[in-house]
mmCIF file of the N, C-alpha and C atoms, coordinates in Angstrom:
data_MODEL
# 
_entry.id   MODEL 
# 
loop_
_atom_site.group_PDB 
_atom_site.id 
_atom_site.type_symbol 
_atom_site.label_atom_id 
_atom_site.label_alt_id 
_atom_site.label_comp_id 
_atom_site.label_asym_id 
_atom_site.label_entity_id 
_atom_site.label_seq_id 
_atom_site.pdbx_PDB_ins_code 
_atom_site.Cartn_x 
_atom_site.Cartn_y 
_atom_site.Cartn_z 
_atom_site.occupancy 
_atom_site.B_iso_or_equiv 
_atom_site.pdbx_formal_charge 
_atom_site.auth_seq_id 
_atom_site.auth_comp_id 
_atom_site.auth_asym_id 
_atom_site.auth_atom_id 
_atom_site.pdbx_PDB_model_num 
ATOM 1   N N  . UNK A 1 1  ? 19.702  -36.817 23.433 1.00 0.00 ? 1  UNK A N  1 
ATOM 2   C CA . UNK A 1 1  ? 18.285  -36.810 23.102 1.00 0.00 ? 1  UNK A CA 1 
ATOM 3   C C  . UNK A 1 1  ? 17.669  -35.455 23.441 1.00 0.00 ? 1  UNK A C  1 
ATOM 4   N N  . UNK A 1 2  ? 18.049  -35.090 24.522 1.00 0.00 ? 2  UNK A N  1 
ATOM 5   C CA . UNK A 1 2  ? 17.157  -33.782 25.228 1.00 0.00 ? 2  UNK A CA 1 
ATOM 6   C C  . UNK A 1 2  ? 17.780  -32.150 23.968 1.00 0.00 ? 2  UNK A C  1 
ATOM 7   N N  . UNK A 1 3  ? 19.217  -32.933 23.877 1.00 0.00 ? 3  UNK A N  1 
ATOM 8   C CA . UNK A 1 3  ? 20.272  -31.447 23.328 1.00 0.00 ? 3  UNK A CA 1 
ATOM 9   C C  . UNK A 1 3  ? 19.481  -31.406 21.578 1.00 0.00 ? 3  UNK A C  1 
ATOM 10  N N  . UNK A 1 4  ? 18.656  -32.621 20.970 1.00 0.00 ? 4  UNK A N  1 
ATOM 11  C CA . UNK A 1 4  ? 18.091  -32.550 19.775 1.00 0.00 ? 4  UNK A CA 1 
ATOM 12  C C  . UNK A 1 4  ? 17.034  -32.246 19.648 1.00 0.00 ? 4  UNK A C  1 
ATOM 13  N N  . UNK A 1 5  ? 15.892  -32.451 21.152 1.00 0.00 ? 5  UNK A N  1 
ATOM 14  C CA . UNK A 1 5  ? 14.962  -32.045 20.972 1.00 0.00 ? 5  UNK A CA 1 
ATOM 15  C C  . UNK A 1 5  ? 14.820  -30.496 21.041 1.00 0.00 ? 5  UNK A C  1 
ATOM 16  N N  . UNK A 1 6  ? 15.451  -30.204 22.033 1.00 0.00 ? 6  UNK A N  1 
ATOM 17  C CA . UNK A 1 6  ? 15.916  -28.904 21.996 1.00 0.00 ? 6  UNK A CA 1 
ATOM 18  C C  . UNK A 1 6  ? 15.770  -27.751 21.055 1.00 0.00 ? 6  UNK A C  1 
ATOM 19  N N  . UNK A 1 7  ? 16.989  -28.322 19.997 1.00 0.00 ? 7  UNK A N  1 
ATOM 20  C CA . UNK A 1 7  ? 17.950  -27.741 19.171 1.00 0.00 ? 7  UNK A CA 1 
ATOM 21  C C  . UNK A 1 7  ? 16.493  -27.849 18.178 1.00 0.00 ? 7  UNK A C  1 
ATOM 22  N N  . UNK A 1 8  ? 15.589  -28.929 17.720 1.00 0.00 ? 8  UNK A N  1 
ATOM 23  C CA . UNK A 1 8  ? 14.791  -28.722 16.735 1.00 0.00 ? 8  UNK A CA 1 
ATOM 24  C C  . UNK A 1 8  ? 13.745  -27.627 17.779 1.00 0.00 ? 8  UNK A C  1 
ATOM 25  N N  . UNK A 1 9  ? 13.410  -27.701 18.615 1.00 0.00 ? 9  UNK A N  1 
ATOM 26  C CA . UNK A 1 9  ? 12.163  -26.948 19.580 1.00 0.00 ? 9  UNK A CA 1 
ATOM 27  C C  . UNK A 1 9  ? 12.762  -25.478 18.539 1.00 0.00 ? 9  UNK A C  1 
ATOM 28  N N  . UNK A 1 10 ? 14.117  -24.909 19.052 1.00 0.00 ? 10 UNK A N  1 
ATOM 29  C CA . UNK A 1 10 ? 14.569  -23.709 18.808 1.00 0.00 ? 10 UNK A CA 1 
ATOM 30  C C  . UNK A 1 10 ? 13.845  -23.539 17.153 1.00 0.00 ? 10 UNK A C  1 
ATOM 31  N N  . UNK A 1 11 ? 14.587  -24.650 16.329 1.00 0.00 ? 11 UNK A N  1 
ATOM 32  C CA . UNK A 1 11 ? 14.482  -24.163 15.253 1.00 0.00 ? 11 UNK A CA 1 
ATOM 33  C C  . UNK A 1 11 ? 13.113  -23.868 14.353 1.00 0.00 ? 11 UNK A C  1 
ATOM 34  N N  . UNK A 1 12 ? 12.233  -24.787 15.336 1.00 0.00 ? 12 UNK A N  1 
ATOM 35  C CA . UNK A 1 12 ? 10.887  -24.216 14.777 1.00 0.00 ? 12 UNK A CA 1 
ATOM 36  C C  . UNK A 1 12 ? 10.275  -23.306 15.337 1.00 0.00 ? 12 UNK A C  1 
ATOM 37  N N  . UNK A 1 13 ? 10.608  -22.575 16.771 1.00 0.00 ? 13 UNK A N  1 
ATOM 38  C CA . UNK A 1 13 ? 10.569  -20.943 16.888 1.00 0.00 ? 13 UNK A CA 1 
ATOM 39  C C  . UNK A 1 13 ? 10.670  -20.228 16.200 1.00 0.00 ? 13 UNK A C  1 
ATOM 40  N N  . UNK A 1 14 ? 12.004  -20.822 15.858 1.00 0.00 ? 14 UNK A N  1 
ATOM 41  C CA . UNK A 1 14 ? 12.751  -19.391 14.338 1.00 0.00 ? 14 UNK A CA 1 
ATOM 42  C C  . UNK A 1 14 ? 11.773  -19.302 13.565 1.00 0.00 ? 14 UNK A C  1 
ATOM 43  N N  . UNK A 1 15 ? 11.259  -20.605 13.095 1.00 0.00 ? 15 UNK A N  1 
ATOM 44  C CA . UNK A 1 15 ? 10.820  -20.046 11.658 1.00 0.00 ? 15 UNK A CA 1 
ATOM 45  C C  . UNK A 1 15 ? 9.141   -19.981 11.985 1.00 0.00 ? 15 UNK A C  1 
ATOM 46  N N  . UNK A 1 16 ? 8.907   -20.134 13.009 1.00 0.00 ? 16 UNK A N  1 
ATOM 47  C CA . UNK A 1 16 ? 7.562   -19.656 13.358 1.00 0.00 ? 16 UNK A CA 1 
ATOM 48  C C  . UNK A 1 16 ? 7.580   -17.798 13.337 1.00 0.00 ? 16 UNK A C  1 
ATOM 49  N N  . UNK A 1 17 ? 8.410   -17.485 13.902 1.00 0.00 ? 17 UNK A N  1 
ATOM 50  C CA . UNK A 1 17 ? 9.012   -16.186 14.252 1.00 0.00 ? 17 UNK A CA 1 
ATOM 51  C C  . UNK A 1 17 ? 8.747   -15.364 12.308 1.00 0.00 ? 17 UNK A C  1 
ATOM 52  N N  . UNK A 1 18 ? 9.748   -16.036 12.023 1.00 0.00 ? 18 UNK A N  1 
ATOM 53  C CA . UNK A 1 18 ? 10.026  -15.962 10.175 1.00 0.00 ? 18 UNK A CA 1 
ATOM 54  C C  . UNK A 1 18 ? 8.694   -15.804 10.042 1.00 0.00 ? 18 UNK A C  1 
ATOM 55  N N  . UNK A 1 19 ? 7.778   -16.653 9.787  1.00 0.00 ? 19 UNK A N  1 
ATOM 56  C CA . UNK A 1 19 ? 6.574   -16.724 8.865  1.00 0.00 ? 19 UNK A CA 1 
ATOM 57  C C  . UNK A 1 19 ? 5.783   -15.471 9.765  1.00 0.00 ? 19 UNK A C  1 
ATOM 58  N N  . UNK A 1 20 ? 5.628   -15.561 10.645 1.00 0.00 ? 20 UNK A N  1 
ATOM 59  C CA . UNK A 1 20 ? 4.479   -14.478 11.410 1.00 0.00 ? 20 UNK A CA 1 
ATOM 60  C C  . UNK A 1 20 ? 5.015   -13.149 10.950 1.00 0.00 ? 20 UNK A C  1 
ATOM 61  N N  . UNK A 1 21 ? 6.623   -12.845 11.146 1.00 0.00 ? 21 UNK A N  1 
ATOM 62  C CA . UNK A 1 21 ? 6.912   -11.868 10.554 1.00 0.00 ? 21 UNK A CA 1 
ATOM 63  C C  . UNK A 1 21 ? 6.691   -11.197 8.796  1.00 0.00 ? 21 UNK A C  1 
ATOM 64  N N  . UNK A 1 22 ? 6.412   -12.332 7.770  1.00 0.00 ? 22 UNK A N  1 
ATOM 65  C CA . UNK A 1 22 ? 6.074   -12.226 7.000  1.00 0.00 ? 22 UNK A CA 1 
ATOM 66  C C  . UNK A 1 22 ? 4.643   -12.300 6.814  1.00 0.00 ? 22 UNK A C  1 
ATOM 67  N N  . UNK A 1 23 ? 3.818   -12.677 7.657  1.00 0.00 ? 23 UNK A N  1 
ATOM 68  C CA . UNK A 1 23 ? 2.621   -12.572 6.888  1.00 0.00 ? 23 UNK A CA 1 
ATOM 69  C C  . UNK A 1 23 ? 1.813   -11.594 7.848  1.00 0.00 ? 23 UNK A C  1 
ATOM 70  N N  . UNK A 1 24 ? 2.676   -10.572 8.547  1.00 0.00 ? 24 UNK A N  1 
ATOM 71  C CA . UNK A 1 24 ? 2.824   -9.548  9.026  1.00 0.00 ? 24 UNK A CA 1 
ATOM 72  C C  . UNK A 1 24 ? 2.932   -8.198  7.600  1.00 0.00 ? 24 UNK A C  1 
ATOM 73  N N  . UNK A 1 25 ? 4.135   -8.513  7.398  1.00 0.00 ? 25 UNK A N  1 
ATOM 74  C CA . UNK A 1 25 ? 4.393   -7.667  6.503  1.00 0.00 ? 25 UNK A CA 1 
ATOM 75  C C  . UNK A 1 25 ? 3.401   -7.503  4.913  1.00 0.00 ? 25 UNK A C  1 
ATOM 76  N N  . UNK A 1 26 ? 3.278   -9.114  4.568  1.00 0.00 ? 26 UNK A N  1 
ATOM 77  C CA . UNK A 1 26 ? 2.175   -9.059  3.648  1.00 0.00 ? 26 UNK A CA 1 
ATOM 78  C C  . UNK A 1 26 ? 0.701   -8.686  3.799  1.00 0.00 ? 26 UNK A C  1 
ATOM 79  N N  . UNK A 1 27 ? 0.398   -8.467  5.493  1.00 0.00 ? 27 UNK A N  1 
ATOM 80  C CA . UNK A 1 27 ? -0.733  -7.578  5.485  1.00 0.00 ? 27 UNK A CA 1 
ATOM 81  C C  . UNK A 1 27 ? -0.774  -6.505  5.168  1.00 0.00 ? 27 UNK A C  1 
ATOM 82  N N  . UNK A 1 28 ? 0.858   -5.617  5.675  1.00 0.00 ? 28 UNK A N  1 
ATOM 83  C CA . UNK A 1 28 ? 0.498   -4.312  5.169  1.00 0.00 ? 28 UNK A CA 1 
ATOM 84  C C  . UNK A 1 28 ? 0.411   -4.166  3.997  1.00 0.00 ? 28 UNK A C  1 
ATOM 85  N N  . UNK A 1 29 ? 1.343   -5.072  2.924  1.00 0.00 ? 29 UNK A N  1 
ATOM 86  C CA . UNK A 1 29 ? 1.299   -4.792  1.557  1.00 0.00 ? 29 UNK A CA 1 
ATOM 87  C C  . UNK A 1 29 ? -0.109  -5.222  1.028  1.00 0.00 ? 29 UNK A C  1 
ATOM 88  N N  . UNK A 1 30 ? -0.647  -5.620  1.398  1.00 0.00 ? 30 UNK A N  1 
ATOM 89  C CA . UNK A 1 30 ? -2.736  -5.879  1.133  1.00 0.00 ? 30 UNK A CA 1 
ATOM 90  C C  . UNK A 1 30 ? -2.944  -4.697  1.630  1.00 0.00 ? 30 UNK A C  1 
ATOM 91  N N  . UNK A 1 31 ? -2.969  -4.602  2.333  1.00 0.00 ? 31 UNK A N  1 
ATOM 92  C CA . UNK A 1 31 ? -3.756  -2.885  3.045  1.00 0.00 ? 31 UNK A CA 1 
ATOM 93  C C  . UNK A 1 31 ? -3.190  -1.696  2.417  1.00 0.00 ? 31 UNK A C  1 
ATOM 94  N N  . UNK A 1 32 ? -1.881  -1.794  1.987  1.00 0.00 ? 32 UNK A N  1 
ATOM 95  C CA . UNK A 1 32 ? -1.528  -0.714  1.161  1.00 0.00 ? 32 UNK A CA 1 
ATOM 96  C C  . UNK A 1 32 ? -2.005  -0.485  -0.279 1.00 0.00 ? 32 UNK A C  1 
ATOM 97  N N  . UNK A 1 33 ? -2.221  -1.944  -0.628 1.00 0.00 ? 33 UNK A N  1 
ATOM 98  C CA . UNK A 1 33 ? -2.646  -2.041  -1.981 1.00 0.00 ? 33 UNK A CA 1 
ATOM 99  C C  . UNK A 1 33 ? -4.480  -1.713  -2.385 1.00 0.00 ? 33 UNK A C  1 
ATOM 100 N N  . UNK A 1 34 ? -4.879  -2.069  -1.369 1.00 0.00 ? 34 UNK A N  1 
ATOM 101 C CA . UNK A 1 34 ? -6.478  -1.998  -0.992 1.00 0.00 ? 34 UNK A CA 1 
ATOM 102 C C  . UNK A 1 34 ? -6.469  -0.582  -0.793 1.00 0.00 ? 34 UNK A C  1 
ATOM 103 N N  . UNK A 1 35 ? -5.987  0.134   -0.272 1.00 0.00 ? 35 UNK A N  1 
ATOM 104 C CA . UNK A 1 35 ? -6.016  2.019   -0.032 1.00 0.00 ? 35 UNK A CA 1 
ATOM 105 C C  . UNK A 1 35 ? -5.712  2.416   -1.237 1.00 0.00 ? 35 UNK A C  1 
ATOM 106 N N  . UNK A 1 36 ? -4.808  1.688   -2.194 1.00 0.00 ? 36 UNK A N  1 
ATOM 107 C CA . UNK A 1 36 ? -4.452  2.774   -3.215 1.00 0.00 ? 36 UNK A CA 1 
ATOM 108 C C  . UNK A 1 36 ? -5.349  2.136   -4.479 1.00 0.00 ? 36 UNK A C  1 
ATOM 109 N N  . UNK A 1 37 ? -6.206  1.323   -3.872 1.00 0.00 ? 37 UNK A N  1 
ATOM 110 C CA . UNK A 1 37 ? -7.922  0.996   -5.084 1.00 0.00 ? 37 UNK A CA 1 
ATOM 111 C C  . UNK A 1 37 ? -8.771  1.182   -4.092 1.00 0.00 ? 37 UNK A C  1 
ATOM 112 N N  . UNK A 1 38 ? -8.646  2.487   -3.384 1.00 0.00 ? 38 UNK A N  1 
ATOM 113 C CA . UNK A 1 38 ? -9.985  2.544   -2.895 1.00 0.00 ? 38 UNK A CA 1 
ATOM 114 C C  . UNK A 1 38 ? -10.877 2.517   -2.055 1.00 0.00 ? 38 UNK A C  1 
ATOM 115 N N  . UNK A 1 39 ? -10.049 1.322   -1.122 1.00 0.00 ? 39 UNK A N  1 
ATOM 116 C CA . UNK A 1 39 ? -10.938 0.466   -0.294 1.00 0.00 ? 39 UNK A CA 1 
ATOM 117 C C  . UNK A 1 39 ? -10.150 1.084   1.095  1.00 0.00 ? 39 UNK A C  1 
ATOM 118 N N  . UNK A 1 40 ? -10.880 1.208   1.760  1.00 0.00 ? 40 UNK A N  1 
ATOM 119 C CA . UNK A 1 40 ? -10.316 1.847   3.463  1.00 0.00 ? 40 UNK A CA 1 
ATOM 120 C C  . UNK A 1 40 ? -9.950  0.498   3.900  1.00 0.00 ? 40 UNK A C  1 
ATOM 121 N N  . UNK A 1 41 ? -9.095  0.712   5.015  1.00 0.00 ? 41 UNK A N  1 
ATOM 122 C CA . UNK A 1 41 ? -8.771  -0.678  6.133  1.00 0.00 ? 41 UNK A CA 1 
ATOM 123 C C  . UNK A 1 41 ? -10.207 -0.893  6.534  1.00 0.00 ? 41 UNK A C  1 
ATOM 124 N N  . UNK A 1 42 ? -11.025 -0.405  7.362  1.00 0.00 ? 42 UNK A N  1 
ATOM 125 C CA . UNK A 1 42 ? -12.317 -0.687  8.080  1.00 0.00 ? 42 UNK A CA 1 
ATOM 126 C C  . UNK A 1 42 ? -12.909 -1.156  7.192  1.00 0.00 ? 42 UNK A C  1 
ATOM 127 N N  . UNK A 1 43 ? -13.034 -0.873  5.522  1.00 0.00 ? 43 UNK A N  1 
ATOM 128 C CA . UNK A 1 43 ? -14.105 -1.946  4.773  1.00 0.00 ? 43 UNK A CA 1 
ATOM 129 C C  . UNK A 1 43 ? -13.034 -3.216  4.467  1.00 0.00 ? 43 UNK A C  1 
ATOM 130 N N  . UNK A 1 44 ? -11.958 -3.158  4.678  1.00 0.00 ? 44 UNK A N  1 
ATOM 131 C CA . UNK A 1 44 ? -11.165 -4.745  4.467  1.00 0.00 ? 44 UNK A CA 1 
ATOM 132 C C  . UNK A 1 44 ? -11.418 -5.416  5.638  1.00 0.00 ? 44 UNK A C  1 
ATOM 133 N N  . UNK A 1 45 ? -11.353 -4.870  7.165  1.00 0.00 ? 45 UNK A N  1 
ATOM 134 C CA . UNK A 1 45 ? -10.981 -5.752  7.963  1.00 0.00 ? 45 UNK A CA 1 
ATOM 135 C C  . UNK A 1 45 ? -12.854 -6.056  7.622  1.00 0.00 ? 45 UNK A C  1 
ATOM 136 N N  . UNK A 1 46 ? -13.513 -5.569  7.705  1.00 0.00 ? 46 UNK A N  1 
ATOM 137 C CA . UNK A 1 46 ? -15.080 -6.113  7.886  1.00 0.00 ? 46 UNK A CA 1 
ATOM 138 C C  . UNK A 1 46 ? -15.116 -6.810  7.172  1.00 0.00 ? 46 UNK A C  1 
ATOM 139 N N  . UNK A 1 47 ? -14.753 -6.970  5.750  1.00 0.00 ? 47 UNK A N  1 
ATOM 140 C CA . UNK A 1 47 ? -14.707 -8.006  4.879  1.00 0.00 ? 47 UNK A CA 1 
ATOM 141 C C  . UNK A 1 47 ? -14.077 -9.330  5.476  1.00 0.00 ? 47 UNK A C  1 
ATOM 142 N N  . UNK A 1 48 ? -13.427 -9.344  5.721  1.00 0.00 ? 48 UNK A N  1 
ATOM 143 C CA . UNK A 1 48 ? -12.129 -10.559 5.976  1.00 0.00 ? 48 UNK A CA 1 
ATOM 144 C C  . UNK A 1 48 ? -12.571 -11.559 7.511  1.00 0.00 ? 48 UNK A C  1 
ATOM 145 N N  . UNK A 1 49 ? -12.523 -12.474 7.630  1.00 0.00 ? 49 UNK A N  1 
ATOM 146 C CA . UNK A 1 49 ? -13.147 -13.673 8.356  1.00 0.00 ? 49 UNK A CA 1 
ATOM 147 C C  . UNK A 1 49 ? -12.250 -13.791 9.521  1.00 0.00 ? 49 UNK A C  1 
ATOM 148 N N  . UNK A 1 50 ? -10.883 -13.154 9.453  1.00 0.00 ? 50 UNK A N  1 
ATOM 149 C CA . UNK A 1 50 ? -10.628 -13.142 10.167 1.00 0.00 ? 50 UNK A CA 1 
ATOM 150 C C  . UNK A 1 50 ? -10.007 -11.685 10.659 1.00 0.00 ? 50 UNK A C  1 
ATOM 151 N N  . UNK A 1 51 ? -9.289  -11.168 12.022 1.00 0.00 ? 51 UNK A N  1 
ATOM 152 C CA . UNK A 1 51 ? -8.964  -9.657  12.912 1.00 0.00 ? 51 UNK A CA 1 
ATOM 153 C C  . UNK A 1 51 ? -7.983  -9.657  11.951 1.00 0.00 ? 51 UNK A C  1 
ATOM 154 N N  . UNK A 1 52 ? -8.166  -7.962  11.191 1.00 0.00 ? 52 UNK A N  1 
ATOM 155 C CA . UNK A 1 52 ? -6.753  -7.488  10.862 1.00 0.00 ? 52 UNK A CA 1 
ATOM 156 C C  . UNK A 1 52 ? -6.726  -6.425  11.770 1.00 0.00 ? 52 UNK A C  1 
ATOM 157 N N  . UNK A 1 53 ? -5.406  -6.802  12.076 1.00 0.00 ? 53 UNK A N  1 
ATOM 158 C CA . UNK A 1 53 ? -5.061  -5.040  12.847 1.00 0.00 ? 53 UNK A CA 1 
ATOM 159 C C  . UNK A 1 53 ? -4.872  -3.960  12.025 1.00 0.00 ? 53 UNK A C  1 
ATOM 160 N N  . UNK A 1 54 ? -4.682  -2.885  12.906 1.00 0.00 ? 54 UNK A N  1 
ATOM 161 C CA . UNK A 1 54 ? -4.559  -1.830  12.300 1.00 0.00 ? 54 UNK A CA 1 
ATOM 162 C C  . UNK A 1 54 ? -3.171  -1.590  11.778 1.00 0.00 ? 54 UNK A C  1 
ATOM 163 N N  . UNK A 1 55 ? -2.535  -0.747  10.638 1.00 0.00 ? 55 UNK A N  1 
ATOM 164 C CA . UNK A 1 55 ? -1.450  -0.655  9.983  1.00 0.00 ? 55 UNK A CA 1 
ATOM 165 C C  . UNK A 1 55 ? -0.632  -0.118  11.320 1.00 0.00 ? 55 UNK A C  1 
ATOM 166 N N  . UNK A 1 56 ? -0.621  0.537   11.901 1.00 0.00 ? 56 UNK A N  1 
ATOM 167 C CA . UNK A 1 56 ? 0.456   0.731   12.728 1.00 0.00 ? 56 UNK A CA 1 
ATOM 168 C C  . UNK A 1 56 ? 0.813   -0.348  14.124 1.00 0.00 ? 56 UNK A C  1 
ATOM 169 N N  . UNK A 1 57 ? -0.504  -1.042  14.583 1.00 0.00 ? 57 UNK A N  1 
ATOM 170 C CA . UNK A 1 57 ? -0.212  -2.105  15.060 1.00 0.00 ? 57 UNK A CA 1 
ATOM 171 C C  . UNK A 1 57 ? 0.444   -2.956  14.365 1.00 0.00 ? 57 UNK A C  1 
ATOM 172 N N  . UNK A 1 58 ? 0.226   -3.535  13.233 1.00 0.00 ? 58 UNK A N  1 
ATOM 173 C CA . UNK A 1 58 ? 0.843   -4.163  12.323 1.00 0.00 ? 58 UNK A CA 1 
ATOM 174 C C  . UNK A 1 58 ? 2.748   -3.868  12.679 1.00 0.00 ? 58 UNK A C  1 
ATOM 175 N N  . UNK A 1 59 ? 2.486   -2.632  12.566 1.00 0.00 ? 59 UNK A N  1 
ATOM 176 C CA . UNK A 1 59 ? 4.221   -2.164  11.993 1.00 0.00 ? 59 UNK A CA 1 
ATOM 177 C C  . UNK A 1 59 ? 5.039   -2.495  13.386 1.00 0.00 ? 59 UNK A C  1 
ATOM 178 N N  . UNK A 1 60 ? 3.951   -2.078  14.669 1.00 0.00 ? 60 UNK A N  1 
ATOM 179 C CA . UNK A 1 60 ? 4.667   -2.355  16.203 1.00 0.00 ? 60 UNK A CA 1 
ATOM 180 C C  . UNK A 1 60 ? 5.184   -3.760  16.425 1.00 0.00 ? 60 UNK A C  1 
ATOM 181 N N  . UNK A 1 61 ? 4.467   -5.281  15.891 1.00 0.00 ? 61 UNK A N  1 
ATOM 182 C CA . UNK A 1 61 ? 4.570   -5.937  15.978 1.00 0.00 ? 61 UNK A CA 1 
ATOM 183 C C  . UNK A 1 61 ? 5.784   -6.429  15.449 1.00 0.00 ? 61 UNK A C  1 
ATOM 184 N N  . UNK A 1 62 ? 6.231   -5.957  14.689 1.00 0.00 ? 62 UNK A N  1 
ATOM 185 C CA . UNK A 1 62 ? 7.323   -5.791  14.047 1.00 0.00 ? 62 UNK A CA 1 
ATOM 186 C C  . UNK A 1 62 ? 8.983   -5.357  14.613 1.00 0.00 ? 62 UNK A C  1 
ATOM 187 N N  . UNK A 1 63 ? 8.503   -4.641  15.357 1.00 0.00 ? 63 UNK A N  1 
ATOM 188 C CA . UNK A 1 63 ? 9.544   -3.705  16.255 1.00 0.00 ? 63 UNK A CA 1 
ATOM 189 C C  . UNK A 1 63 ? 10.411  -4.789  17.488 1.00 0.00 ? 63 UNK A C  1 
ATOM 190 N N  . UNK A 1 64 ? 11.228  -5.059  17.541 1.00 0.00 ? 64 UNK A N  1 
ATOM 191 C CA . UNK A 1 64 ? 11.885  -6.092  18.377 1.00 0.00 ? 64 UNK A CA 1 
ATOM 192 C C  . UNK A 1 64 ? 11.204  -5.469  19.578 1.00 0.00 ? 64 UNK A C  1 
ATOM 193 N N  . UNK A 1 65 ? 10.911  -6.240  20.786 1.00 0.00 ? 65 UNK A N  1 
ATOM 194 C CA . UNK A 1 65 ? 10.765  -6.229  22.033 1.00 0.00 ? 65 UNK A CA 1 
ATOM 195 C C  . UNK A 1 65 ? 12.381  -5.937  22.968 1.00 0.00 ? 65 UNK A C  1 
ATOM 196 N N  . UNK A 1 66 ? 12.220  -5.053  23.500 1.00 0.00 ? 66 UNK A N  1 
ATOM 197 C CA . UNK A 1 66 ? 13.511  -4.833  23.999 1.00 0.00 ? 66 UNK A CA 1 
ATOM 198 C C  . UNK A 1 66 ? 13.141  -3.805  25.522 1.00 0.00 ? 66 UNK A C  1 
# 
């Protein structure tokens, strides 16, 4: 019982891990796409309801912890 709860605990880390990492990456590709029509990061994040970081925070988050 404990070795399944476990084993699922892990596996929805992973893919918690997975998705954050992707919708990581699909910020920058919005922010990249928003700069090349125009729009600065500072008028997106003010727009947007919720904190975008900044593109290089973005990219750190990214970077394995080691």
């Amino acid at each position: 019982m404990m070795d399944d709860t476990t084993e699922r605990l892990d596996r929805l880390q992973m893919e918690v891990s997975q998705l954050r990492e992707m919708v990581i990456i699909q910020t920058v590709i919005l922010q990249a796409l928003a700069l090349k029509a125009g729009i600065a990061p500072q008028t997106m994040m003010a727009m947007s309801p919720v904190p975008i970081p900044e593109p290089s925070d973005l990219m750190a988050m990214l970077k394995p912890k080691g």
